[in-house]
Backbone bond lengths (Angstrom), bond angles and torsions (degrees), N, CA, C in turn:
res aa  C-N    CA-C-N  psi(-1)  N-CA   C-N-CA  omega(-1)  CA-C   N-CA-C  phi
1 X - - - 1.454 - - 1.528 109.64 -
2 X 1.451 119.21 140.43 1.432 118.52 -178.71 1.727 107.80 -131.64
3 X 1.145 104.57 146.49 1.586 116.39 -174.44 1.400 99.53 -56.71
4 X 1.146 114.62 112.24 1.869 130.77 159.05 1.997 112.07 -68.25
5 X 1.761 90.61 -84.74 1.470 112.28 -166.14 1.713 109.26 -133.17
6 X 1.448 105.49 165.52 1.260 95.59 157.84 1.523 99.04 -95.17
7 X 1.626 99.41 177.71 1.667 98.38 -169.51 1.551 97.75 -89.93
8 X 1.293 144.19 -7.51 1.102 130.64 -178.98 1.530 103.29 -83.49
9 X 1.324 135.38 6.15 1.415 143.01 -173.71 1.867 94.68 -91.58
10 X 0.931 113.57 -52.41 1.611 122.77 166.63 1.132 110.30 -52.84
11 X 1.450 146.21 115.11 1.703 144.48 158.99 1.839 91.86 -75.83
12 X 1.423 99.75 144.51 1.310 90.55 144.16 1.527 150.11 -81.16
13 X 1.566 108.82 149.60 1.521 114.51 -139.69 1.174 127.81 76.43
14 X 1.595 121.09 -5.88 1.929 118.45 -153.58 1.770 82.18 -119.41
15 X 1.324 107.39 167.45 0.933 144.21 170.70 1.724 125.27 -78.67
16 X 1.600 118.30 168.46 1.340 95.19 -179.77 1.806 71.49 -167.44
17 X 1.455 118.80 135.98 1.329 119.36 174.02 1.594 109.68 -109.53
18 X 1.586 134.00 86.79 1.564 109.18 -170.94 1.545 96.37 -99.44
19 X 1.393 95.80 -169.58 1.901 105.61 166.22 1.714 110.23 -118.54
20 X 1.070 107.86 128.97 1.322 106.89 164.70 1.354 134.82 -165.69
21 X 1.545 99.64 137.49 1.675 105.29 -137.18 1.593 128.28 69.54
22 X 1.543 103.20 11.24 1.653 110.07 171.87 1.352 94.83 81.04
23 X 1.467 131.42 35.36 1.344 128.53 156.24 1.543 108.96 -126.73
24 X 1.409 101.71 127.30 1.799 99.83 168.44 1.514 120.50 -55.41
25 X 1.080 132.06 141.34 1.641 125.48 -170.37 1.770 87.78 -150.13
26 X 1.606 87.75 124.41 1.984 91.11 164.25 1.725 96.74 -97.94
27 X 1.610 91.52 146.10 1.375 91.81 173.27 1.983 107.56 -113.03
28 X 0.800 142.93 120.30 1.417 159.39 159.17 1.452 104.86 -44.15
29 X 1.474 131.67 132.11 1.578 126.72 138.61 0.892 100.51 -110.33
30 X 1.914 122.57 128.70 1.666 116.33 155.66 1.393 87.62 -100.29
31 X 1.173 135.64 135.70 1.757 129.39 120.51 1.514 85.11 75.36
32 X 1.448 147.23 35.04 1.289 123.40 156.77 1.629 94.81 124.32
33 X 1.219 110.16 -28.00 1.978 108.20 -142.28 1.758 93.82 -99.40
34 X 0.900 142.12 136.36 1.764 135.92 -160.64 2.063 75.23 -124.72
35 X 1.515 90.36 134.10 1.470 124.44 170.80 1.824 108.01 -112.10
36 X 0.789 101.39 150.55 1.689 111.28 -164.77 1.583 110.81 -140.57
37 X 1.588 135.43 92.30 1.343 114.95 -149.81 2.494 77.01 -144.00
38 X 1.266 97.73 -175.47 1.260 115.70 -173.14 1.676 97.89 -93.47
39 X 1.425 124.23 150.42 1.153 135.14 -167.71 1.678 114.09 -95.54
40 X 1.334 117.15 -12.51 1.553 124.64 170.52 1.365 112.90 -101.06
41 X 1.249 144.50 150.80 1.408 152.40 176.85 1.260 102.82 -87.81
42 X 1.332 117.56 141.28 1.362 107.58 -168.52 1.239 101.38 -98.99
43 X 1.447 140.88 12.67 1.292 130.30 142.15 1.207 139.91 -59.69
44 X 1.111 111.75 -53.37 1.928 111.20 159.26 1.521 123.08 -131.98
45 X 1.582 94.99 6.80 1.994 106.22 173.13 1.440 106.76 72.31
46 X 1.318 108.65 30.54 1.595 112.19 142.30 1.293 135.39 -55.55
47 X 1.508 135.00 101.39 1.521 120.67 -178.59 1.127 120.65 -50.42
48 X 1.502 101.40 143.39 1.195 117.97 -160.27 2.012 115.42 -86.01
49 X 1.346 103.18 -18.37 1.684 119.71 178.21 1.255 137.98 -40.32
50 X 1.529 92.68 -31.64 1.796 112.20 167.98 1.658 107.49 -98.56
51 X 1.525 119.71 7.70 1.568 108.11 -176.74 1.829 104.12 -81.55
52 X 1.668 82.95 159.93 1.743 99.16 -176.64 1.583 110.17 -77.48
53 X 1.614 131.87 121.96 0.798 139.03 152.84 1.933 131.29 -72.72
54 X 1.170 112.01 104.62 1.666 123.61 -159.97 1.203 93.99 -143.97
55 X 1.528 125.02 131.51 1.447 124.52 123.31 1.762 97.43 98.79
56 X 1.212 110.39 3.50 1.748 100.73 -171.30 1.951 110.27 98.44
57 X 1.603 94.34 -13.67 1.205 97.87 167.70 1.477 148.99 -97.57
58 X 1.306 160.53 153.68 1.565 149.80 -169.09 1.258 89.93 -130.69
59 X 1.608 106.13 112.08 1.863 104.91 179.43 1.811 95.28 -110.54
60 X 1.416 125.06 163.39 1.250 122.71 -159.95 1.773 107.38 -116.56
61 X 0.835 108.31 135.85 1.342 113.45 -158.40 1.894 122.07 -48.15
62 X 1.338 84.37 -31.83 1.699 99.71 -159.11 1.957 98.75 -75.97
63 X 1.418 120.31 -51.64 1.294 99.01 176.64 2.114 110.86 -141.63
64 X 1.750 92.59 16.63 1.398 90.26 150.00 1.340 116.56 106.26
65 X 1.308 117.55 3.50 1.495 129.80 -152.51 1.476 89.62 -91.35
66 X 1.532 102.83 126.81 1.688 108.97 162.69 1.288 115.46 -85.61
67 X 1.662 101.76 144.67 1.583 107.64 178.10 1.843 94.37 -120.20
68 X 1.479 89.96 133.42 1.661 90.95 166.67 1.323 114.65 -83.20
69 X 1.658 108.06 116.53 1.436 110.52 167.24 1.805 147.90 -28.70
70 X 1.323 95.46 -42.84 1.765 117.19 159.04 1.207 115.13 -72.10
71 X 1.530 122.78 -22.33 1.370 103.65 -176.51 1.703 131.06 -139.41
72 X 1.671 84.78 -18.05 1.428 107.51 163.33 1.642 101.14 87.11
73 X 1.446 117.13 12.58 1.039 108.86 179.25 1.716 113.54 -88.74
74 X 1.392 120.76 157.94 1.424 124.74 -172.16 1.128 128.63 -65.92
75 X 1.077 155.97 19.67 1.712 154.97 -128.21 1.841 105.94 -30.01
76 X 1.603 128.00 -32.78 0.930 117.23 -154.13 1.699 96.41 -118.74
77 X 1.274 124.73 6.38 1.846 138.41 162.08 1.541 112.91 151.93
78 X 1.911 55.88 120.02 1.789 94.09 -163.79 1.568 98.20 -60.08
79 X 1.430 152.30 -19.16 1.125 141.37 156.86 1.974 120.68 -23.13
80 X 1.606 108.58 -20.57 1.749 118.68 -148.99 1.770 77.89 -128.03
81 X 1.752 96.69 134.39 1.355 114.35 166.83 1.597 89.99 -148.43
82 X 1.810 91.08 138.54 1.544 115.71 -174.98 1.655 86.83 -107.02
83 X 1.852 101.31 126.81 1.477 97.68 175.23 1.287 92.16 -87.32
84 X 1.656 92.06 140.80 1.841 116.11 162.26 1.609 115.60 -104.85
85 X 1.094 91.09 144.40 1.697 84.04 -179.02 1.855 101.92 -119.47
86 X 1.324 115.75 147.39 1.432 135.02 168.65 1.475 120.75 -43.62
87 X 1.203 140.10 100.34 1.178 129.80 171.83 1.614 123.04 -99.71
88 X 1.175 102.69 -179.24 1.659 95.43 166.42 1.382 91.30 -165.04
89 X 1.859 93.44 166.13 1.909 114.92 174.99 1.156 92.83 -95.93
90 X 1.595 123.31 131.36 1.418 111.89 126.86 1.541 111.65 -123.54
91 X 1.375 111.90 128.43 1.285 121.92 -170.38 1.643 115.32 70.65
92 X 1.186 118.95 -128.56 1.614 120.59 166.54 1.400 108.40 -105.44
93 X 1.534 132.94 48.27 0.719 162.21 -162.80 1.469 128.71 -136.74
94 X 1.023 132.82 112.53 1.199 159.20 -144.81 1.594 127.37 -126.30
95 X 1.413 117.27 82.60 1.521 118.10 -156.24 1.479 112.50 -109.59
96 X 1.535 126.33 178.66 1.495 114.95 -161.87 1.101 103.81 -159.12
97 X 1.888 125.59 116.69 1.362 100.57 -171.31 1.699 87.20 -101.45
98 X 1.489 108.81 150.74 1.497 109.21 165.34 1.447 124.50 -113.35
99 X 1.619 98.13 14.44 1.625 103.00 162.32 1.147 101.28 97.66
């Protein structure tokens, strides 16, 4: 796991775009819980920074496709998986494994 953010950098519901390890990573707050997913859509590699957060979901700006946060799966074709990556708190601290 490698230091991303602190968690007060995340609002809840809001977004947070860092780099780490020279990869863009959005980080998600729902309600406390920090989501950790890849910053391009894997449909046509639209950034992901301006997408709408609803429902447990990150939909992508350009034509709308929800990705479930836990799993990265597509809600709108299942062909499209958004990699998520594992995070954890320690302290006010905010870490990211990218595998």
């Amino acid at each position: 796991m490698v230091f991303a953010a602190k968690v007060r950098e995340v609002p809840n519901f809001g977004k947070k775009v860092v780099r780490v390890n020279g990869q863009d990573v959005v980080l998600v707050n729902i309600k406390g819980e920090i989501f950790a997913c890849e910053n391009e859509c894997p449909h046509q590699g639209a950034p992901l920074t301006s997408g709408i957060v609803k429902d447990g979901y990150l939909s992508c700006p350009r034509h709308g496709y929800r990705f479930e946060l836990k799993s990265g799966k597509c809600l709108d074709n299942p062909d499209y998986t958004l990699k998520i990556f594992p995070t954890s708190i320690q302290g006010d601290e905010i870490h990211v494994d990218l595998g």
